[in-house]
matplotlib code that plots the C-alpha trace (Angstrom):
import matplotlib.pyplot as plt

x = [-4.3, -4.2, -2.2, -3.3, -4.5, -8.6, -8.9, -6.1, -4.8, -6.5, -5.9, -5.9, -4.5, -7.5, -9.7, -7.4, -8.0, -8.7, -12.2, -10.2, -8.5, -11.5, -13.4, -10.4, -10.5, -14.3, -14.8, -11.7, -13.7, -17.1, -16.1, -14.5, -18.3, -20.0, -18.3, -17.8, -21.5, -22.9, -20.1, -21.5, -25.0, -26.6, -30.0, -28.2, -27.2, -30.9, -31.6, -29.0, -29.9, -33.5, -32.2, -30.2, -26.9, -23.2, -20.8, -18.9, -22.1, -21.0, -18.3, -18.6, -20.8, -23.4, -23.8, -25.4, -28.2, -28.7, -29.4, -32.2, -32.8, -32.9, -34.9, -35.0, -38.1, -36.9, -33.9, -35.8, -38.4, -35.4, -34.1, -37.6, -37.3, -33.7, -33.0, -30.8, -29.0, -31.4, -28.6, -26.0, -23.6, -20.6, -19.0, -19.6, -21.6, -17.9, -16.6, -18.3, -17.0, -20.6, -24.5, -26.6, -30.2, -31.8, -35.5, -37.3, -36.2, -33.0, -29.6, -26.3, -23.7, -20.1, -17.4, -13.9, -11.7, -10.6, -12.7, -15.6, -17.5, -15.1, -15.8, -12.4, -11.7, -15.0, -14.0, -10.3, -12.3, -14.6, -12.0, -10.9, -7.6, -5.2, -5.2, -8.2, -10.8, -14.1, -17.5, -19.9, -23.4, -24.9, -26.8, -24.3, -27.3, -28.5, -28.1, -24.7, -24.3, -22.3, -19.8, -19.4, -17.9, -15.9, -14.2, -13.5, -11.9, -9.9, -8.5, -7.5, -5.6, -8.6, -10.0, -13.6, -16.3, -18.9, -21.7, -25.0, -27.9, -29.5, -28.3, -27.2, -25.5, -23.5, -22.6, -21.4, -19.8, -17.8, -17.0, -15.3, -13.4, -12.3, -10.9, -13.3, -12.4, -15.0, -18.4, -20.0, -24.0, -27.1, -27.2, -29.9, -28.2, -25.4, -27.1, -29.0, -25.8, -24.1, -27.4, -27.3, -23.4, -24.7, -27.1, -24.9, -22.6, -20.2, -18.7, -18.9, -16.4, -14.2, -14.6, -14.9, -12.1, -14.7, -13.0, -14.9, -18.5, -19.2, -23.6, -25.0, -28.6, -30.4, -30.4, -27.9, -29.4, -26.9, -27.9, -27.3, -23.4, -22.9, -24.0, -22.1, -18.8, -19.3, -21.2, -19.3, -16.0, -16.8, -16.1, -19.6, -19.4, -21.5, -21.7, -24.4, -24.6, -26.8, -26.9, -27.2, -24.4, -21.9, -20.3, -21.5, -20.3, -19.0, -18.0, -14.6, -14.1, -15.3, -19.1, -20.4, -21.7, -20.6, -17.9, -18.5, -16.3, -14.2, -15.4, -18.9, -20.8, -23.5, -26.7, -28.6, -32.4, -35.8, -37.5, -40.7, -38.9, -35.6, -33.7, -30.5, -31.0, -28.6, -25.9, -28.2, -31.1, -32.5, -33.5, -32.8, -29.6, -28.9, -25.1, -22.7, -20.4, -16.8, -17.9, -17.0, -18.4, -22.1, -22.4, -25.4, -25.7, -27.3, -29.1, -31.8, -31.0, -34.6, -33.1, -33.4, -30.3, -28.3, -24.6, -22.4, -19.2, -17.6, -13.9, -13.2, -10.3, -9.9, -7.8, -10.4, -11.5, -14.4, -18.2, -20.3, -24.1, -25.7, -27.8, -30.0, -33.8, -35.8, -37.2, -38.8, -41.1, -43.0, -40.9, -38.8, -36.3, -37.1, -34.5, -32.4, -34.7, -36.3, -40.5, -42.5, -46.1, -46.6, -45.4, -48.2, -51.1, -49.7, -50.8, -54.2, -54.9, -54.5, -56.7, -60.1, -61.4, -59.6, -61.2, -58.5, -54.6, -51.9, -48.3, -47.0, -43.3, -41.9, -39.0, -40.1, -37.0, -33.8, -35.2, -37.7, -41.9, -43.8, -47.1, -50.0, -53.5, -56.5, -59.9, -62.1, -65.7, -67.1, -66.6, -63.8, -63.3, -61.0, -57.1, -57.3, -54.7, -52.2, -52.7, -52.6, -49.3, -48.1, -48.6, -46.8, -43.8, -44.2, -44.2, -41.9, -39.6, -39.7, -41.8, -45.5, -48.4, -51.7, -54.2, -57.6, -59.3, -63.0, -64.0, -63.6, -60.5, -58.3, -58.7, -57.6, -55.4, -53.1, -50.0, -50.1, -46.4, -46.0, -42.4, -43.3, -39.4, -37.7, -33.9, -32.4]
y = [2.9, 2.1, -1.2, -2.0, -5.0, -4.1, -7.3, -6.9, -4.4, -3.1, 0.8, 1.2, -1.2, -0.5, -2.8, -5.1, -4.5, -7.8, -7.8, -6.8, -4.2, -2.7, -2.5, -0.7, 1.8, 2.5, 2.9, 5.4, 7.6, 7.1, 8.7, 11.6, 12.1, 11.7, 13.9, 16.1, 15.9, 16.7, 19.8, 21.1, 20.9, 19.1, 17.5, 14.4, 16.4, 16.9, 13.4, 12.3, 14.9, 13.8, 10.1, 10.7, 9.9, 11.7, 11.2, 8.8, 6.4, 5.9, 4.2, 0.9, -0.2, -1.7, 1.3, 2.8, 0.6, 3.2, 6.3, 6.8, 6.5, 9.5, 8.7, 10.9, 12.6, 13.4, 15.3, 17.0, 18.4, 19.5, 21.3, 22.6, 23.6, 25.2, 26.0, 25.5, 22.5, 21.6, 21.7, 19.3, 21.0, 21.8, 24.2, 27.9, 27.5, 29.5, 26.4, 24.1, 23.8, 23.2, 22.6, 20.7, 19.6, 16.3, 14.8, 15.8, 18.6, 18.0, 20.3, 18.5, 20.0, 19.2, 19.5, 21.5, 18.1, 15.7, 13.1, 14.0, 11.3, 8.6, 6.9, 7.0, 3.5, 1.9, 3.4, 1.6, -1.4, -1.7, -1.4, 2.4, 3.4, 6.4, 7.5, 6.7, 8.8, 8.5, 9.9, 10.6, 11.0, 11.3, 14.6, 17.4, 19.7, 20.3, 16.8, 15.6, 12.6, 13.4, 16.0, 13.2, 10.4, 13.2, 13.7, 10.1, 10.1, 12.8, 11.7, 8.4, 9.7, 9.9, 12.3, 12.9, 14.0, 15.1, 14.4, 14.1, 12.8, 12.1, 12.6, 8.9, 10.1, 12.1, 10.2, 7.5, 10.0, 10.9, 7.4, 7.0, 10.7, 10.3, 6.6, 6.6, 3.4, 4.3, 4.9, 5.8, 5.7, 3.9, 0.3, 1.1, 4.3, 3.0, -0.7, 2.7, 4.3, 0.9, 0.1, 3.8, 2.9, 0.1, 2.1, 4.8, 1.8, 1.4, -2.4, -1.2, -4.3, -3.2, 0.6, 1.8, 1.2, 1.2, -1.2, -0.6, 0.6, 2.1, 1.1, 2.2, 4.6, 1.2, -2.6, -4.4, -7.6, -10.7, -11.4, -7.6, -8.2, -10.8, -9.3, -6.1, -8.7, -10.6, -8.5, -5.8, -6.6, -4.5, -4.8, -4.2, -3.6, -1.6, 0.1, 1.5, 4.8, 7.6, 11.5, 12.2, 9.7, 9.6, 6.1, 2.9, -0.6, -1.5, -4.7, -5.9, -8.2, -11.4, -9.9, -11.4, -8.8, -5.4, -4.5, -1.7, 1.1, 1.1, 4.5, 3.5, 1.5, -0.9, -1.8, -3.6, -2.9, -4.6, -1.3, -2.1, -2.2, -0.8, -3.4, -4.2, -7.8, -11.2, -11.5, -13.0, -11.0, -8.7, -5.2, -1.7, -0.2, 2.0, 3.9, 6.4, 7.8, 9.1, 12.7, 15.4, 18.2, 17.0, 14.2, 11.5, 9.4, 6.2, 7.1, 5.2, 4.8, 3.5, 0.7, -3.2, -5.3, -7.8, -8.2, -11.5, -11.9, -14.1, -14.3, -12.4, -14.4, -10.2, -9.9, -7.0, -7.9, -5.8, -7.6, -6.9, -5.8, -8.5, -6.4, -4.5, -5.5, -2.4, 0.1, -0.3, 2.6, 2.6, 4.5, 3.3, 4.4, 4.6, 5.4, 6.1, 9.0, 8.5, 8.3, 8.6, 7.8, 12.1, 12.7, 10.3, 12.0, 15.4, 14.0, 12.7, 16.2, 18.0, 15.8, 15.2, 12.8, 10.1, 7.9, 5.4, 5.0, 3.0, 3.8, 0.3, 0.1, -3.0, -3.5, -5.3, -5.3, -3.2, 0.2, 1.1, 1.5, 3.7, 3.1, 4.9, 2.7, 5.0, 4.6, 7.4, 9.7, 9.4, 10.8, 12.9, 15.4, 14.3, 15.1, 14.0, 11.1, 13.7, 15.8, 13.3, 11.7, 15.7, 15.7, 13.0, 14.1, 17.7, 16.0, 13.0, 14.3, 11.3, 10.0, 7.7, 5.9, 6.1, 3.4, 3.5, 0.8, -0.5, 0.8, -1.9, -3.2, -1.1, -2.0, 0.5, -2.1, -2.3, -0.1, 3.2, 2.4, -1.9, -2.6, -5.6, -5.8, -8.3, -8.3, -11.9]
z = [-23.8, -20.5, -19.4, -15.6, -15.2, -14.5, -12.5, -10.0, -7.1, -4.2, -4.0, -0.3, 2.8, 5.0, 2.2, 3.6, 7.2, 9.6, 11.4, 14.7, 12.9, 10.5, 14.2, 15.5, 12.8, 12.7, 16.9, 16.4, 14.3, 15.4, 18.9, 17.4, 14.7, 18.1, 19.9, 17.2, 15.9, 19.2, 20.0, 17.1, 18.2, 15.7, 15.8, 17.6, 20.5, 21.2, 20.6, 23.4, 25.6, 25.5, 26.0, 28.8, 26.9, 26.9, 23.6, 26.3, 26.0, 22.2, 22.5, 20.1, 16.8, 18.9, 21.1, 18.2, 18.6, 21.7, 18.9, 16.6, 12.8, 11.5, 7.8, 4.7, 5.6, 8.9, 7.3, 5.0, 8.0, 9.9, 6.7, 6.3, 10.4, 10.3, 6.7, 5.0, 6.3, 9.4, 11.8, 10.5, 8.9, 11.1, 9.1, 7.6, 4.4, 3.1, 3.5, 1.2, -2.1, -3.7, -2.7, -4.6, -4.2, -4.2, -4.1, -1.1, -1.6, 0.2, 0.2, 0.4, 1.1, -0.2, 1.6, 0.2, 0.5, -1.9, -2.8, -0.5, -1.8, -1.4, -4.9, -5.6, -3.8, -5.2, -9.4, -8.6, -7.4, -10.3, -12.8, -13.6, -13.6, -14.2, -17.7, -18.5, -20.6, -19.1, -20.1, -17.3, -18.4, -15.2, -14.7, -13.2, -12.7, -9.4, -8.1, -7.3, -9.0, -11.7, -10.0, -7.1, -9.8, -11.3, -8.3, -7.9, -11.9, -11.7, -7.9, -9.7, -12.5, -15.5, -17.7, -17.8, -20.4, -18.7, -21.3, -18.9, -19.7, -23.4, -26.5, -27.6, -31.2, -29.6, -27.2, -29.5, -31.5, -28.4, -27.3, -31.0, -31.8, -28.1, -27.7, -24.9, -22.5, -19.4, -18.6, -15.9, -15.9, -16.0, -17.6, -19.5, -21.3, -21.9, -23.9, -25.8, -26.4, -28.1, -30.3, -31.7, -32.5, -34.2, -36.3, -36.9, -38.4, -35.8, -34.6, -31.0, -30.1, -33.1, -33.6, -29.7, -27.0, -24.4, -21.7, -18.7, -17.2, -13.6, -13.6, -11.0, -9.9, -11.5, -11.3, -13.5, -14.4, -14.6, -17.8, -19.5, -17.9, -19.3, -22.8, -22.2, -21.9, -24.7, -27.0, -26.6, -24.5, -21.7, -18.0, -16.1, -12.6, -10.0, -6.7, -4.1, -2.6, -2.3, -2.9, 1.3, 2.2, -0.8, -1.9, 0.9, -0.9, -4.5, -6.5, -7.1, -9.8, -8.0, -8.5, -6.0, -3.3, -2.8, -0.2, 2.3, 2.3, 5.2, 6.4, 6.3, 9.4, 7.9, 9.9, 8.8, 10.4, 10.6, 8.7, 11.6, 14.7, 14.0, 15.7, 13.8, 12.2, 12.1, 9.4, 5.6, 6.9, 5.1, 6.1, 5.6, 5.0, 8.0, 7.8, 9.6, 7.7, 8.6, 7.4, 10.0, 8.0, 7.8, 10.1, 9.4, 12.1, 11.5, 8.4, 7.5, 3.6, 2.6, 1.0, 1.4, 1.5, 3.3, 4.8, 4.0, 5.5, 3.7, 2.6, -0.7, -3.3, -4.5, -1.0, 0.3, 4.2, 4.4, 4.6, 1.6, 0.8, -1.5, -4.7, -3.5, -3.4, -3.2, -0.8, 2.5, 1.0, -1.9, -3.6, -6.8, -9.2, -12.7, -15.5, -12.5, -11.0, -7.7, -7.8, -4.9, -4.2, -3.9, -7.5, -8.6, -6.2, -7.6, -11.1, -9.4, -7.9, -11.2, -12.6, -10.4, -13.4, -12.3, -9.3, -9.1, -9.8, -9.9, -11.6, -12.9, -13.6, -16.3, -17.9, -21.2, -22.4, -21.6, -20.9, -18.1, -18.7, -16.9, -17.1, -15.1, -14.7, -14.2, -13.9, -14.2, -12.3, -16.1, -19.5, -20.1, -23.3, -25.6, -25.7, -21.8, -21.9, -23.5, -21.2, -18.3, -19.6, -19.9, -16.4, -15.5, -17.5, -15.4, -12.2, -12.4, -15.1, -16.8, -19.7, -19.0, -20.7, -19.2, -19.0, -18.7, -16.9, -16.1, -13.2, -10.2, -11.5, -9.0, -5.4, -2.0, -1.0, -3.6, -4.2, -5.7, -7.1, -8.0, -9.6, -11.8, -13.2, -13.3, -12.8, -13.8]

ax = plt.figure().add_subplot(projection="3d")
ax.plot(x, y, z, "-o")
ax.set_aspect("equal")
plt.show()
């Protein structure tokens, strides 16, 4: 059993690091990605050539206001362009230790350091610590979210069971035979995990020694913390990041905003103009990452959020990112997988019965609903829901309901993806 106190200690000094000296530290190695990112000829080089700009010109966090955005799409074009990596990489492809693949589809490319991720600070802050026995049941398959926490485990000292996805009874199984006391996952998985212990005729509170719970890839809702502490006795915390940029903010037991990583630069951007917006704005999550190997500068995450700078009783300096509220797109996460407005024309184009769409996501209670509104050209022969909702599982990878509407009821105005959850 492990005996750290899961509310206390801060794992590095540079959480600690004034506002002078956190500025120090992130201008240090923001001239050396500049320089080194446009050295290497990546895609910014041509961007500051074409603007007239030297590395020299970069010099502080507000000259970065002076470079562009570069958004998801656009890395995925350049991949596209210049396969494999679109320019970025900075290092032989014999030098990565992995490459995985996320939506888009986009290649990332893993460095052969420790902890390329840098979860290992954000795990310590949300509560893990060495000697623990943690399952991981995010996917480990192509993307890189489960191999990214992994790294973060073992750096800290833990054990991990990489379970992935599915499979609740064994999962619980696992958490028991095991003396599991971590999770790492989706909140939503793991509430399914503990009510198949409860059927299986487990006391989750009793039977499992399930301490602590890394949520992250959806919203955790104040209320289903609160239940996984008392219900259950475990400590729910969560953290933001993405599968381009690695680990950006995470909670510390306060829970109350997520602090930045302190080799992570947070704008925060007016998703219309691009301008970088006031302190309690919010906007879209814009970061530069101290990452030599595959340099992102200024990446537009996609993401809406706001930064608060308010002094932290857990002893960390660093300014926070308040939940985050959704994406400056359309698209969502579902079940912790990313949906865009394509994936739903893809099931529209394999189907030309359908006039009208609309893919409605609710949360009735704690798992995610997918539901897809259609109206339809006419008749259609029976069996077609099936083989609609087959689509949808072929194109989205995730489970849907279709609905058939009058015609009229769908307008071109509204959204081809509306998020009607709630997360209180």
């Amino acid at each position: 059993m492990v005996s750290e106190d899961r509310k206390a200690g801060i794992l590095s000094s540079r959480e600690t690091f004034s506002k002078e000296n956190r500025r120090t530290y992130q201008e240090s190695f923001l001239k050396q990605l500049i320089e080194h990112a446009y050295d290497s000829r990546t895609p910014l080089r041509k961007n500051m050539d074409g603007l007239g700009l030297r590395p020299s010109d970069i010099s502080s966090i507000e000259d970065l206001q002076k470079l562009p955005i570069t958004k998801k799409k656009d890395l995925s074009e350049s991949q596209k362009s210049d396969p494999p990596f679109g320019g970025f990489l900075t290092v032989p492809i014999k030098d990565l230790a992995r490459i995985h693949q996320s939506p888009g589809p986009i290649y990332d490319p893993v460095g052969r350091m420790p902890d390329y991720w840098r979860w290992k600070t954000a795990l310590y802050s949300v509560g893990f610590r060495s000697g623990d026995i943690v399952v991981n049941t995010f996917a480990y398959h192509l993307t890189p979210a489960g191999h990214m926490f992994e790294e973060g485990i073992v750096e800290l000292g833990g054990v991990v069971v990489p379970t992935g996805v599915g499979n609740t009874e064994t999962q619980a199984e696992i958490l028991k035979a095991l003396g599991v006391t971590g999770f790492i996952g989706t909140p939503s998985f793991l509430m399914a995990i503990l009510k198949k212990a409860k059927e299986m005729g487990f006391r989750p509170k009793e039977d499992l020694k399930l301490e602590v719970a890394f949520l992250a890839a959806e919203m955790l809702p104040e209320s289903m913390r609160e239940r996984f502490l008392q219900e259950y006795g475990i400590i729910a915390r969560q953290a933001y990041g993405t599968a381009d940029v690695g680990c950006v903010s995470f909670e510390c037991p306060e829970t109350v905003g997520m602090h930045i990583h302190y080799d992570v630069i947070v704008e925060i951007v007016d998703p219309d103009s691009g301008k970088v917006l006031p302190e309690g704005e919010p906007g879209e999550v814009v970061v530069t990452c101290n990452n030599k190997t595959y340099p992102l500068v200024r990446f537009g995450t996609g993401d809406l959020s706001s930064i608060m700078n308010e002094d932290c009783p857990c002893g960390r300096k660093s300014p926070k990112l308040t939940r985050i509220m959704g994406r400056v797109d359309q698209v969502t996460k579902v079940k912790g997988m990313f949906v865009h407005p394509s994936q739903v024309q893809k099931v529209l184009d394999a189907h030309p019965e359908i006039s009208k769409a609309r893919l409605v996501v609710e949360r009735p209670g704690d798992q995610d609903l997918m539901k897809l509104e259609i109206e339809l050209k006419g008749a259609v022969a029976e069996g077609f829901v099936s083989k609609v909702e087959e689509t949808i599982r072929d194109s989205m990878k995730l489970k849907g309901v279709v609905c058939i509407l009058e015609p009229g009821t769908l307008t071109n105005e509204q959204k081809i993806i509306e998020d009607r959850r709630k997360w209180d």
